[in-house]
C-alpha positions as CSV (number, residue, x, y, z in Angstrom):
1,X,0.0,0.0,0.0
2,X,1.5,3.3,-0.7
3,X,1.3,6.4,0.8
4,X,-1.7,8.1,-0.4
5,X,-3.6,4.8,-0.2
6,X,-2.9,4.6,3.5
7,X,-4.2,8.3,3.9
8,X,-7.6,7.2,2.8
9,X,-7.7,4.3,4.4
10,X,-7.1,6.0,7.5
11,X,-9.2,9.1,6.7
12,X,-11.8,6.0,6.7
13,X,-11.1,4.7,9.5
14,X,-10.5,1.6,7.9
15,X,-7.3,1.1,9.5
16,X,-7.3,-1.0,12.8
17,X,-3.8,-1.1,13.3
18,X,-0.7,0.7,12.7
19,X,3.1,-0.5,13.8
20,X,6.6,0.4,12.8
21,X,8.9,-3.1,12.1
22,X,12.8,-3.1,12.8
23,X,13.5,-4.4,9.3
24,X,16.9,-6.7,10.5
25,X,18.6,-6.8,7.0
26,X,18.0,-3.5,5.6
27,X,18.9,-2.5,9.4
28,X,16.0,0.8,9.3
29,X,12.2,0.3,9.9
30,X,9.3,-0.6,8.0
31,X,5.9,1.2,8.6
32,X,2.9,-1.9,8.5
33,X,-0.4,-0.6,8.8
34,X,-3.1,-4.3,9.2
35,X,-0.6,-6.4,8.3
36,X,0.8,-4.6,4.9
37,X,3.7,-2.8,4.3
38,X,3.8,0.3,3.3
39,X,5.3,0.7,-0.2
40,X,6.8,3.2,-2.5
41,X,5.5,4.0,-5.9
42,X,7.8,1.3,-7.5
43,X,5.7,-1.2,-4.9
44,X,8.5,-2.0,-3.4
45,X,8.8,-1.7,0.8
46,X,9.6,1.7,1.9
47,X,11.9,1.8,4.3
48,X,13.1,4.6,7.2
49,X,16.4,4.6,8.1
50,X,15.4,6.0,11.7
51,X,12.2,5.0,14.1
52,X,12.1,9.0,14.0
53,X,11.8,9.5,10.4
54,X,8.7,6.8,10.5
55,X,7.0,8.5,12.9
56,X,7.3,11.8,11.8
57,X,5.4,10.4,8.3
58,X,2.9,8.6,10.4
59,X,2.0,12.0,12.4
60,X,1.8,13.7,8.8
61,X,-0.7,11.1,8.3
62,X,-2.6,11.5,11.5
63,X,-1.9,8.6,13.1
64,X,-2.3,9.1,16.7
65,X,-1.8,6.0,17.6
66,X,1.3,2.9,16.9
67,X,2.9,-0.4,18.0
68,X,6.6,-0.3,17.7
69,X,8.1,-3.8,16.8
70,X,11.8,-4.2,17.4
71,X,12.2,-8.2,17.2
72,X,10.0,-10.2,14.6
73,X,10.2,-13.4,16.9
């Protein structure tokens, strides 16, 4: 999902879920939002260098709310 899909999901409140992923071999995080990354325009998984930089989108987005995930076990 990219960016502007998750805005109106979420401006639908269709979105039950939101968390941020430590993505271990890219070593940055990955934003999920109901079990789907998020993705660039390329559909490929976007990927933060810094839990900061995911957050700061997700506030732009109006996400109020977020799980942080730092192990995937």
């Amino acid at each position: 999902m990219t960016e502007r899909e998750l805005k109106l999901l979420l401006d639908a409140h269709a979105i039950k879920r939101v968390q941020i992923h430590y993505a271990v071999m890219s070593h940055g995080y990955m934003v999920i939002a109901d079990g789907k990354p998020l993705e660039t325009g390329k559909r490929e998984p976007r990927e933060f260098k810094t839990l900061d930089a995911a957050a700061k989108l997700l506030f732009k987005l109006g996400v109020a709310e977020f799980a942080v995930k730092l192990r995937t076990t």
